[in-house]
N, C-alpha and C positions, 0 to 999 in steps of 0.2 A: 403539503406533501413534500419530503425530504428528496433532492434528487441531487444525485454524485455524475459526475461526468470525468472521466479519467482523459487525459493526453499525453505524448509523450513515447507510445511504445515504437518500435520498428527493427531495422535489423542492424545488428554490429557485430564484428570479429571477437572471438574471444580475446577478453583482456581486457578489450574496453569499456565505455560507463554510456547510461545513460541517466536519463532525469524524469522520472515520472511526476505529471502533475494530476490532482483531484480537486474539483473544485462542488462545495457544494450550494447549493440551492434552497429555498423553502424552508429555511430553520434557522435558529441563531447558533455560528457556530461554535461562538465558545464552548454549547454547551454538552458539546458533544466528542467522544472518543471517539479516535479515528485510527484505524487497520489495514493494511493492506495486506491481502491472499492473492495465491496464485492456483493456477491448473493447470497439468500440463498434459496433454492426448493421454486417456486413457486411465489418467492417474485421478485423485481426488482431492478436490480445492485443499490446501492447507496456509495454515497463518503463515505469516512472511516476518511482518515488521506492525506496533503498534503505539502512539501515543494519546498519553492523558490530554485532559484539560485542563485542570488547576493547578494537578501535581508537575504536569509534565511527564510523570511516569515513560519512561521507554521499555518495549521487550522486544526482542528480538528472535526467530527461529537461528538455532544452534549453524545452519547450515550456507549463513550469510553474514552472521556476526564477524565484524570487522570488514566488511567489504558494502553493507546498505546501512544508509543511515538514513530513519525517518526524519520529517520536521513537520512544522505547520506556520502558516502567517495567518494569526487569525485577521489580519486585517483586511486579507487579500480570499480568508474563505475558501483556502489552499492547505490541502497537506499534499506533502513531495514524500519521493522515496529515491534517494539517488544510490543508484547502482553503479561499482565499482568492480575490478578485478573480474568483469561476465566470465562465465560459463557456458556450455554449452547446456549444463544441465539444468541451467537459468531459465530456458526457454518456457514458456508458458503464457494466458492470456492473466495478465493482473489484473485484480478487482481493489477500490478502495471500498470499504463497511464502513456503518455510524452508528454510534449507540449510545445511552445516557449512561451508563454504567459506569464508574470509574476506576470501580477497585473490585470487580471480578476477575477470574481470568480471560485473558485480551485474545482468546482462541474462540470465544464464543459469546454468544448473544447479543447480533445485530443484526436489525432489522432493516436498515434501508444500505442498498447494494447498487454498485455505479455498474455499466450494462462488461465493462473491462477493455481493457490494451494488450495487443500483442507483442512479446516481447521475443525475438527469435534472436539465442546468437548462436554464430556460426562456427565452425571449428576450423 
């Protein structure tokens, strides 16, 4: 059984970054693509940021490009997502996702989901 555990979220002023970490558990990670979504009150989860395995592939939602930039250490069983330039409208609990898929679209189809980090910034 595949388990994600996110760390990392809390509060900061707009502007500033932080560093999300996901670490997962019960699988090998090579072998798996890994996504980071968010929610925010009210609203409905949407893709943030995603990278391959083999390819490396990255994709990114239009609405952080240039400011999050995913990674992974597979050695470490670690994908990040470091946030830059926050928002307010940043605010949300982030979730990382894992799936075997590699070259579908990185909006959908993962089955194992870390419980999420809250990420508040402030205005």
């Amino acid at each position: 059984q595949v388990q994600l555990v996110e760390s990392g979220g809390g509060v900061v002023q707009a502007g500033g970054s932080l560093r999300l970490a996901c670490t997962l558990s019960g699988g090998f990670f090579r072998t798996y693509t890994l996504s980071w979504f968010r929610q925010a009150p009210v609203q409905e989860r949407e893709f943030v940021a995603g990278i391959g395995k083999s390819t490396g592939k990255l994709e990114y939602t239009d609405t952080v490009k240039g400011r999050f930039t995913i990674s992974r250490d597979d050695a470490k069983n670690t994908v990040y997502l470091h946030m830059t330039s926050l928002k307010p409208e940043d605010t949300a609990i982030y979730y990382c996702a894992a799936r075997f898929s590699d070259t579908t679209d990185y909006r959908f189809g993962y089955g194992s989901w870390g419980s999420g980090t809250q990420v508040t910034v402030s205005s």
